[in-house]
C-alpha positions in Angstrom: -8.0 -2.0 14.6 -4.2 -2.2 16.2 -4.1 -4.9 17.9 -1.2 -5.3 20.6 0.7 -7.8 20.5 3.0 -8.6 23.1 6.8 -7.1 21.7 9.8 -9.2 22.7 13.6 -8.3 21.9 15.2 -11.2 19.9 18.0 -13.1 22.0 21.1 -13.0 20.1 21.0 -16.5 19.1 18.0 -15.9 17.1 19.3 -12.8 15.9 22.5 -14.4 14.1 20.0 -17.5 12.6 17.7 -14.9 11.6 20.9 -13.0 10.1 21.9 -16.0 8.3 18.5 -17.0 6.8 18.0 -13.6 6.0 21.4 -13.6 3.9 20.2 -16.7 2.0 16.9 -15.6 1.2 17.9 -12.5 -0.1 19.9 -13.8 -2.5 17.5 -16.1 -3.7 15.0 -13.2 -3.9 17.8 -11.4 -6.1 18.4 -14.1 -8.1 14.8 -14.8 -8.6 13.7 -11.0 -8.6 10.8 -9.4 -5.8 8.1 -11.8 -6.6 10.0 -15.0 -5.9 6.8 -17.1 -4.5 7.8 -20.4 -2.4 5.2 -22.9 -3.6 2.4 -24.3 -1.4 5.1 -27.3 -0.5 7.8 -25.6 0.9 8.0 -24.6 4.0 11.3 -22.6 4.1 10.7 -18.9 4.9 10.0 -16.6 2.0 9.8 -12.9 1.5 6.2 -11.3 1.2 5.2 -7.8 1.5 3.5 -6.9 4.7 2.9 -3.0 4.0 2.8 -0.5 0.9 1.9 2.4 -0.7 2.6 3.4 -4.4 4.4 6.8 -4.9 2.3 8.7 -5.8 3.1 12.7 -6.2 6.4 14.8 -6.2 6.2 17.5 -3.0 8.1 20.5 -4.2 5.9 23.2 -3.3 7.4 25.7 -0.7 4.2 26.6 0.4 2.1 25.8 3.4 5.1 23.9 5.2 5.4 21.2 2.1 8.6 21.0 1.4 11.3 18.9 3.4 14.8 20.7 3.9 18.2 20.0 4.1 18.9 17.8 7.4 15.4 16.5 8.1 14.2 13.1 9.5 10.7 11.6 8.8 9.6 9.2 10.6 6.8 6.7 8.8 4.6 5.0 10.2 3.2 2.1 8.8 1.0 -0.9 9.5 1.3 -4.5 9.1 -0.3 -7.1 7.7 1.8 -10.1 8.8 4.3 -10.9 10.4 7.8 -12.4 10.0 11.3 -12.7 11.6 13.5 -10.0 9.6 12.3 -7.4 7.4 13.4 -5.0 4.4 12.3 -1.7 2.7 12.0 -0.4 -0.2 13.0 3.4 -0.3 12.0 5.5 -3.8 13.0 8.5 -5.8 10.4 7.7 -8.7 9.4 11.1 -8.7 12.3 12.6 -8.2 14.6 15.3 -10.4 17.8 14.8 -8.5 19.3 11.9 -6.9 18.0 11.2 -3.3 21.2 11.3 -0.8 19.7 9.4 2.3 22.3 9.2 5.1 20.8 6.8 7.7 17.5 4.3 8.2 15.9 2.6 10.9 13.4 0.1 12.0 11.6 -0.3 14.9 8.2 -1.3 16.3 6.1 1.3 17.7 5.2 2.0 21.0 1.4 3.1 22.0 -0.1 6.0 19.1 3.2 8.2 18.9 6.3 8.4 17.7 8.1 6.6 20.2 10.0 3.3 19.4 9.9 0.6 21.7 13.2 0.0 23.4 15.3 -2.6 22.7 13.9 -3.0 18.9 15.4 -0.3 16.8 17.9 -1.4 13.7 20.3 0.2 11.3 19.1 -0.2 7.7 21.8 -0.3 4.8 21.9 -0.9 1.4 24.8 -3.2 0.2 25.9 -3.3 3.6 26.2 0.9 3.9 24.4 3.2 6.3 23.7 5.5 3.3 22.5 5.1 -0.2 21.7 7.3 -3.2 18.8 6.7 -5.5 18.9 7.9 -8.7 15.7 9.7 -10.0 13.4 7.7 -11.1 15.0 4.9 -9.0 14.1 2.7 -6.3 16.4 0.6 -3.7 15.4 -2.5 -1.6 17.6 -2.4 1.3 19.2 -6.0 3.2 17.3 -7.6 5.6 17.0 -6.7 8.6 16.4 -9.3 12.2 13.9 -8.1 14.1 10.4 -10.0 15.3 7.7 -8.4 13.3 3.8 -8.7 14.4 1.6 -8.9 12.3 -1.6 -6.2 12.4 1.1 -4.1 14.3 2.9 -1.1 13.6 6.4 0.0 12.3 8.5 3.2 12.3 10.8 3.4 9.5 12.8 6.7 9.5 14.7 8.1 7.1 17.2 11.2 7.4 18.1 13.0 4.2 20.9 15.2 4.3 19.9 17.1 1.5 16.4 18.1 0.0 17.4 16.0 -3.2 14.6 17.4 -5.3 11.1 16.9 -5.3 10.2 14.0 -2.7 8.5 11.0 -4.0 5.3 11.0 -1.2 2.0 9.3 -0.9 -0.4 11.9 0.6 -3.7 10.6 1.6 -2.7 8.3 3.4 -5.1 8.6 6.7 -1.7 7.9 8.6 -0.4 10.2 10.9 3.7 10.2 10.3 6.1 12.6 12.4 9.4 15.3 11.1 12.3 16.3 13.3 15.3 18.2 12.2 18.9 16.5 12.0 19.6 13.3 12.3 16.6 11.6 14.1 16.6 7.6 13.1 18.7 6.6 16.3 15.7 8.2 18.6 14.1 5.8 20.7 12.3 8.2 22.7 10.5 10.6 19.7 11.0 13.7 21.3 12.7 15.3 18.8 9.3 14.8 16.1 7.6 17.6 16.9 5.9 18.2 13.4 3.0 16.1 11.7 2.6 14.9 8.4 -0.3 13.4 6.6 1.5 11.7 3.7 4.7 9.0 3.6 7.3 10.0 2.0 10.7 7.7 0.4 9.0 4.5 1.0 7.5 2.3 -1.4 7.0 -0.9 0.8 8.0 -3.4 3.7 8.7 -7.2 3.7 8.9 -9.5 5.8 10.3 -12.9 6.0 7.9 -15.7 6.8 7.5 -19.8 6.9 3.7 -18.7 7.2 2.2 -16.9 5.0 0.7 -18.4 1.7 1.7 -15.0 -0.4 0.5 -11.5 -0.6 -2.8 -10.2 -2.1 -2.5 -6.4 -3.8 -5.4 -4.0 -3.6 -4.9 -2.0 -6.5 -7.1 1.1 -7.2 -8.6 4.6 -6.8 -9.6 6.6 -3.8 -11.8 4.2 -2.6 -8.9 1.8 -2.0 -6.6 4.7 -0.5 -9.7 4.9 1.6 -9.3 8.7 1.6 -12.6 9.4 3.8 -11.9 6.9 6.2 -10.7 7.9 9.7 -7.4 8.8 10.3 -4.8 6.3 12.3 -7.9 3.9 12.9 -6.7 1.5 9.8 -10.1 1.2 8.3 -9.7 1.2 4.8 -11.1 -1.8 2.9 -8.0 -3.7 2.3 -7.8 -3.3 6.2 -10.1 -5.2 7.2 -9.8 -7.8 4.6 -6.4 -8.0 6.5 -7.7 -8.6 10.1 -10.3 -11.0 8.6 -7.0 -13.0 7.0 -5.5 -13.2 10.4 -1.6 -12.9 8.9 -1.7 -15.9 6.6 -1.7 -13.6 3.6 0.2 -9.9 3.2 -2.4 -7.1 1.9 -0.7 -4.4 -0.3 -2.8 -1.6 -0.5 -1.9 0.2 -3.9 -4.7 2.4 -4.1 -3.9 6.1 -5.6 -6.1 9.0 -5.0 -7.7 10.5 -8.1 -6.2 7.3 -10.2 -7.6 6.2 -13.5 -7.3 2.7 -15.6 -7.0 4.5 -19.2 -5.1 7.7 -18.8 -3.0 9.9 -16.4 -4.8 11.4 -14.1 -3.5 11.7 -10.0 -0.1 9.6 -10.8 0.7 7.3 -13.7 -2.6 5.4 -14.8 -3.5 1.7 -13.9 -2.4 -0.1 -16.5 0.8 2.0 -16.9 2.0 1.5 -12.9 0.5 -2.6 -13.2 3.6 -3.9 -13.4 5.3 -1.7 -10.5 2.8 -1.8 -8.2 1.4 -5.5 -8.7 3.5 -8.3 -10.1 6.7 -6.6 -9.0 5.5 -6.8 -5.3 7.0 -9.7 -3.0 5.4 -12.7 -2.5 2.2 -11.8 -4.6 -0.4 -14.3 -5.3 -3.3 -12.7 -5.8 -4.6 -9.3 -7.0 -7.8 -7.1 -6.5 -8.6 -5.1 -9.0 -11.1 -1.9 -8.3 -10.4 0.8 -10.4 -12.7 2.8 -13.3 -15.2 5.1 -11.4 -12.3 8.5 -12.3 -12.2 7.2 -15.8 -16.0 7.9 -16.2 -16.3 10.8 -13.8 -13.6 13.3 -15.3 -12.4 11.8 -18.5 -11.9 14.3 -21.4 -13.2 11.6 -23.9 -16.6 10.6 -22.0 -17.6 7.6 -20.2 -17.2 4.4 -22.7 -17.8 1.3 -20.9 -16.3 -0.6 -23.3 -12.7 1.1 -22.9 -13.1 0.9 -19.5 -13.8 -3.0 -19.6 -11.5 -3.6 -22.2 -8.6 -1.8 -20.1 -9.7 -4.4 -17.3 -9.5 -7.0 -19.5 -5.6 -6.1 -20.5 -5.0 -5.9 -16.3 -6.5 -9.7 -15.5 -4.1 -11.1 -19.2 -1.3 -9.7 -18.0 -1.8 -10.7 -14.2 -2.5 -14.7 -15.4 0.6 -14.2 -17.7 2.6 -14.1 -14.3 0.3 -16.6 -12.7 -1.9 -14.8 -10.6 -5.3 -14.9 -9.4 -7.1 -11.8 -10.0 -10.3 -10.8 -8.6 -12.2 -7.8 -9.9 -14.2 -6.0 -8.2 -18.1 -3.8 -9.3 -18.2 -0.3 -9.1 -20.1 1.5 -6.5 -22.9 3.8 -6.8 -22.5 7.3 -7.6 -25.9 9.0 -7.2 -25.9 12.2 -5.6 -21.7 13.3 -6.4 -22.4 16.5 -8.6 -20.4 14.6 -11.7 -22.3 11.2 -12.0 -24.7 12.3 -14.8 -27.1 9.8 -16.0 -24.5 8.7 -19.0 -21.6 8.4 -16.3 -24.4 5.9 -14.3 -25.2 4.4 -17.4 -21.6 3.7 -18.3 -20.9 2.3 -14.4 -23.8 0.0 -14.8 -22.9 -1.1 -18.0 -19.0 -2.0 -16.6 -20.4 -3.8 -13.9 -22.7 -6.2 -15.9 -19.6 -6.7 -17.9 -17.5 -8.2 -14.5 -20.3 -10.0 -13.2 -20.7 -12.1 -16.1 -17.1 -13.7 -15.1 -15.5 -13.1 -18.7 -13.1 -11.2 -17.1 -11.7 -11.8 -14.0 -11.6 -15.0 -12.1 -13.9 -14.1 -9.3 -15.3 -11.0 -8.3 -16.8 -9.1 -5.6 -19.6 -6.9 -6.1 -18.9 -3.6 -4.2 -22.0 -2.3 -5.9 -24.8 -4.1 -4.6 -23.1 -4.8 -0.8 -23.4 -1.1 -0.7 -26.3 0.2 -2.5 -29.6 1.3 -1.4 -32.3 -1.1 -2.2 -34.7 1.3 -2.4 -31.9 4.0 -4.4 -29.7 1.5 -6.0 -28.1 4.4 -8.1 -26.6 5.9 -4.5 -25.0 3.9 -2.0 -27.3 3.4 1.3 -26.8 6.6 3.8 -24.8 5.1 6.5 -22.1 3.9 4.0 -21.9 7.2 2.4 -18.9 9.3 4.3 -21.6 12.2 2.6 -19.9 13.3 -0.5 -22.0 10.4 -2.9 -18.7 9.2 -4.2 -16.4 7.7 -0.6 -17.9 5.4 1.6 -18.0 5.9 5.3 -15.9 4.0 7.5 -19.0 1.9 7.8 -18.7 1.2 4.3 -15.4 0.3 4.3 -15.8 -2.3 6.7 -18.9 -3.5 4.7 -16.7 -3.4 1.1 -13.9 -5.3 3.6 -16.5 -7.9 4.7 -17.7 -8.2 1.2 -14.7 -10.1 -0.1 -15.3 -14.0 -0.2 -11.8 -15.1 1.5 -12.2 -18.5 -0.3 -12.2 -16.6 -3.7 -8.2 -16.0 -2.4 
């Protein structure tokens, strides 16, 4: 669902007012902290998150090609949701042991499905005004803006050379997103050449925003698999949140935050929902709205049983917290189950119980109901065949654009 939009280099007037603006902003956003808002009235660019992806795993294993040696350059690819004039990252070392030595960044737009740039629109990143930056573990660094013209529903290479390993590397694998490696010092490379390795997962980046007089704020997608979209198809851009973004049209940013294997109530892949709220939703730029779709791993594989109640009662703590910042928070049913080997009848009883709980509106401020767009009508425990990717659990990519076309945009 890449759209092309027609890519144009900025002339260098525009670059040194973008340059300007983007020095102003940023210091109001610093002043103000990541989820400085502009209200509905203004109608001076603001920064608002186009892309991201919540760390979610540490890659130290030196098996299988995992690990990421001295003098390597990855090259992320990443997709976005609107667009703006200038742009900034945020790199991470959450996950990370040692500090995280990065020597160089760049930006650019993407050219065709590979890891080409196109000409004329790679930048230098820096961090205080310095090519390099070190992030201290547990850490994460939002870098200064940089000009350059970004589409929206387009797509981005942000590479990043590390000098050193630095420890384990804060990834996010899953993330149906083909991104590229090269050895040495890569970022300059317009060309691509030089990435002649694959990698499923993105790895020291946390997020992308953009500046923009246009959009009305961002709306995070926070959740499991099913949000990750783990069984959707690969560099197609067909996950749920997705298409709720190419049915916005770029007047609203669409975070997806979703976490393969992720619980509400307790650790399970990365920390749990309520634990990573504040990180991963009201610390996100420009956020107005949240989605919240999580609870199926906490009644599949907790050690303690399904309990609706927890479950709803952890939901509960997610919508307070969100209002407490001003937010709008939509919650979302949980989808049938049937069929996966560890939905028992109590783990169905528990998800039906959950969902009667958020569609009686006590607890979020709208909701959509994943459950019944999905489900057969004549199974209603397991989700109807051609939105089942065919594990019972994961919907097809059918599905997903079903779950995406599900969402009420007015409930936004």
């Amino acid at each position: 669902m890449n759209k092309r939009h027609g890519y144009a280099t900025l002339a260098a007037l525009t670059a040194v007012v973008v340059l300007i603006c983007c020095a102003i902003y940023l210091g109001v956003g610093a002043a103000q902290g990541r989820t400085a808002v502009r209200t509905p009235e203004a109608a001076a660019p603001a920064w608002v998150g186009t892309w991201a992806a919540s760390p979610a795993t540490a890659v130290a294993d030196s098996r299988r090609g995992r690990t990421y040696p001295a003098g390597q350059s990855v090259r992320n690819v990443v997709h976005t949701s609107i667009g703006g004039t200038a742009a900034r990252i945020t790199v991470t070392n959450l996950l990370g042991a040692e500090q995280l030595k990065i020597a160089q960044v760049s930006l650019a737009l993407r050219a065709d499905h590979g890891s080409a740039a196109v000409p004329g629109t790679l930048r230098r990143v820096t961090f205080g005004g310095a090519g390099s930056v070190v992030v201290a573990p547990g850490a994460q660094r939002l870098s200064d803006p940089v000009a350059l013209q970004v589409p929206h529903d387009g797509d981005l290479l942000v590479t990043i050379h590390t000098p050193g390993p630095g420890g384990p590397v804060t990834s996010h694998p899953q993330a149906r997103q083909t991104s590229y490696l090269a050895v040495g010092d890569r970022t300059q490379d317009v060309r691509g050449d030089a990435y002649t390795r694959q990698t499923p997962s993105w790895h020291h980046l946390a997020s992308v925003d953009v500046l923009t007089p246009d959009a009305r704020g961002a709306v995070v997608a926070i959740g499991d698999s099913i949000t990750d979209g783990v069984t959707s198809t690969s560099d197609a851009n067909v996950r749920w949140p997705d298409v709720l973004a190419d049915r916005l049209g770029g007047r609203y940013g669409v975070l997806n935050q979703g976490i393969s294997g992720n619980r509400l109530l307790t650790y399970g892949r990365g920390p749990s929902t309520l634990a990573r709220f504040e990180r991963d939703v009201l610390d996100q730029s420009g956020v107005s709205t949240v989605i919240v779709a999580i609870g199926i791993n906490d009644l599949l594989r907790s050690p303690y049983g399904p309990t609706a109640d927890r479950i709803t009662a952890g939901l509960a703590d997610l919508s307070r917290r969100a209002h407490a910042r001003g937010l709008r928070v939509v919650g979302t049913t949980l989808l049938p189950c049937g069929g996966h080997y560890l939905c028992t009848p109590a783990v169905d009883a528990a998800r039906i119980q959950v969902n009667s709980a958020v569609r009686k509106g006590r607890i979020f401020d709208a909701v959509v109901d994943f459950d019944r767009a999905l489900r057969d009508p004549y199974s209603p425990y397991r989700m109807r065949p051609a939105y089942d990717s065919g594990d019972h659990l994961h919907p097809s990519d059918a599905g997903y654009l079903r779950m995406g076309r599900a969402v009420d945009l007015a409930q936004l």
